[in-house]
N, C-alpha and C positions, 0 to 999 in steps of 0.2 A: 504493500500500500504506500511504504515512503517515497517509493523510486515512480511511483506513476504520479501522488500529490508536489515532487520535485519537479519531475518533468511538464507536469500545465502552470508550475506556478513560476518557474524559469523562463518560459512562453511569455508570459505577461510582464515578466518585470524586466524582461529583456526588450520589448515592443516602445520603441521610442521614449524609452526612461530617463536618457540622461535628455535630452527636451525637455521632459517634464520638469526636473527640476531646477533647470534654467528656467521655467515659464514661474516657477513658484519662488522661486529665491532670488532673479534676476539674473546678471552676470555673477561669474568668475568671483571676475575682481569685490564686486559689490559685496557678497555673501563671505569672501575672505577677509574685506574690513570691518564685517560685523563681528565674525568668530574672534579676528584678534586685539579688536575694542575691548572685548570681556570675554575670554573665552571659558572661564567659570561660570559667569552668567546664560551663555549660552546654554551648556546644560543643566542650568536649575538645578531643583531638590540633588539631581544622581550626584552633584558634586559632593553632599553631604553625606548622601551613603557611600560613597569609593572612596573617602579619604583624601592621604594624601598622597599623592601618584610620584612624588620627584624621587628622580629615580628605578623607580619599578619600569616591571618588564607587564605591559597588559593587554588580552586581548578583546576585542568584541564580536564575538558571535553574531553570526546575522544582524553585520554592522552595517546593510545599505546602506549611503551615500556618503557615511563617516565622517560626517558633521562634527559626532562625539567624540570621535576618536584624534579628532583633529584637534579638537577643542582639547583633549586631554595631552596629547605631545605637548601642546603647547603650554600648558600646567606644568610642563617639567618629565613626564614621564622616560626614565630609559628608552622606550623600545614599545613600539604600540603597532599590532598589527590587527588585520580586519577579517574574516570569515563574511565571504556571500555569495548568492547564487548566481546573480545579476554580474557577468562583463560592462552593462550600461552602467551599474552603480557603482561600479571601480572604475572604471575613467572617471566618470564625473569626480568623484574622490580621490583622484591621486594628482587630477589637473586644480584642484583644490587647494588638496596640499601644495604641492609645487609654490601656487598663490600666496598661502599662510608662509610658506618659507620653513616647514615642517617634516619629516621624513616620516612616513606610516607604510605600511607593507602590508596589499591587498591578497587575499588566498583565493580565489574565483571558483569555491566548490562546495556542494554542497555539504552543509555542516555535517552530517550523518555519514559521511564517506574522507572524512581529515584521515589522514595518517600521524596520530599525535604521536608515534612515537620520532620522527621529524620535525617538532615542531619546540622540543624543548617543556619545560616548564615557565608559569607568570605568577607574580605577586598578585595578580588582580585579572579575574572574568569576567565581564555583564553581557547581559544579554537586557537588551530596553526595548519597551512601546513597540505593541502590534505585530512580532513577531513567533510568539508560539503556539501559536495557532496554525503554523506551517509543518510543525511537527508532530509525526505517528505516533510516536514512543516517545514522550518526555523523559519518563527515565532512563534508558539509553543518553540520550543526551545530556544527562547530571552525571550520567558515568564517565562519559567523557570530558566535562568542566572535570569531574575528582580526578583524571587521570591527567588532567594538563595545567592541574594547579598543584603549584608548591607547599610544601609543609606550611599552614600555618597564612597559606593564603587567603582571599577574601573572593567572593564570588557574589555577587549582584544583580535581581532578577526586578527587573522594574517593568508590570507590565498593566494593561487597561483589566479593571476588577470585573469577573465574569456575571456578577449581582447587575451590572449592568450592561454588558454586552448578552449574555444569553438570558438574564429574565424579566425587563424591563421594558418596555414600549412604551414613547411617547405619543400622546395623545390630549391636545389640545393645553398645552403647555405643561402639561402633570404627567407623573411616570404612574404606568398601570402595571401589575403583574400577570401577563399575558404568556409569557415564554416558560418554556421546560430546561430548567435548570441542570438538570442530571441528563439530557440528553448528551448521547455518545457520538454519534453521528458522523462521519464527513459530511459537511454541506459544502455548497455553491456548486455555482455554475463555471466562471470563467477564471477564479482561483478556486481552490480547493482545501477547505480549512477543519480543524478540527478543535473546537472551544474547549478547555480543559477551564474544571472550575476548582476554586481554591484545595479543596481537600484532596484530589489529585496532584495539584506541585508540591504542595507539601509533604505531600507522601516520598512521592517520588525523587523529591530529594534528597531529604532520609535513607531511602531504599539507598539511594545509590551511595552513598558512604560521607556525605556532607551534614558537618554536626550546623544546624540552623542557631543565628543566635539573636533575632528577630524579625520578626513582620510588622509592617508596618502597612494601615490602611490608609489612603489620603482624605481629606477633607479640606475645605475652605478654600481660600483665593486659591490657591498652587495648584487647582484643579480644575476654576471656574473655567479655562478654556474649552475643556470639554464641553460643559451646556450653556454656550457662549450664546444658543439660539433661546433658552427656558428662563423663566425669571431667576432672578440675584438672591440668593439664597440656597435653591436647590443641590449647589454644591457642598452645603453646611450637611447637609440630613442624608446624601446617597455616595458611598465612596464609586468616585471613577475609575480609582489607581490603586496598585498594591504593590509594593515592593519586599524582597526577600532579601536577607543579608544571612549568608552563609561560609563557613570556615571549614579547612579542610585539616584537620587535629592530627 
């Protein structure tokens, strides 16, 4: 099942990608004097949960267009390299970097088929926003974070809260409880996703030999973007976001 949800999902994020994120972030040049005006700022909260990177060796997992990872060389990090599916999203990202005046190192495969034992070990792993839902076997993939993190390194899962992607619909500016929660599923059409909800990563983390040593739900401004379209408030009462900080002992 991963090697056919890689294969339609590679189709699409390959299909005039790097465009896309010229149409969305402007030029080149424009989107590399914003990362390196603040390139903490850039990535928000994650700053907080990855610490402090100067130094460390770090990778990011299905790190499309490495925005983050740019932003994090630039924090000082040793040696930051990127995991993705997309060839479109590693150009766009290396002619970035180039931009920022940063050196990052794209891997152009899918994550479930790395050869870690190539790859060395990192002080620090994330994986952020909107992608795991791309993969079959989470835990498979936590095995692989424990097997390509260091003694004692830090591993960082920042992702959209399934309370609100799988069982919430909006409807006339209020969130109603219309969706199945526990469904297993692959869905779509033109990607091919599979929504894991919280007690699954948690698990699966676990399983795979990473001692957790917080979650963290999001609430309030840091998340209003999300329901940038529903009244001011509803970011107070529904988490959007959930982040995992895990250590490999």
């Amino acid at each position: 099942m991963q090697k056919e949800m890689s294969a339609i999902n590679r189709e699409q994020w390959n299909h005039e990608r790097y465009q896309a994120w010229i149409n969305r972030f402007g030029s080149i040049e424009q989107e590399a004097k914003r990362i390196m005006d603040d390139p903490k700022k850039r990535i928000k909260i994650l700053a907080d949960y990855i610490g402090d990177v100067r130094g460390k060796r770090v990778l990011n997992l299905l790190g499309s267009n490495g925005t983050k990872a740019i932003s994090i060389a630039l924090m000082g990090a040793k040696e930051v390299k990127v995991v993705d599916i997309s060839p479109e999203n590693a150009r766009f990202g290396m002619d970035l970097a180039r931009a920022c005046n940063v050196e990052i190192n794209y891997i152009v495969s899918d994550v479930m088929d790395l050869k870690v034992e190539e790859l060395g070990e990192f002080d620090l792993i994330f994986i952020e926003m909107g992608v795991l839902h791309y993969i079959y076997n989470i835990e498979e993939l936590f095995k692989i974070v424990n097997k390509l993190l260091c003694k004692g390194g830090r591993f960082v899962l920042r992702e959209y809260h399934p309370v609100l992607w799988k069982l919430l619909k909006e409807v006339d500016g209020q969130y109603i409880a219309s969706g199945n929660y526990f469904e297993q599923d692959v869905v779509g059409e033109e990607m091919k996703l599979r929504r894991w909800i919280l007690g699954e990563v948690i698990t699966s983390i676990v399983n795979a030999g990473l001692t957790i040593k917080a979650l963290h739900e999001e609430s309030g401004e840091i998340q209003r973007w999300i329901f940038k379209d529903l009244p001011e408030g509803i970011e107070d009462r529904i988490p959007g976001i959930y982040a995992v900080i895990a250590t490999k002992e």
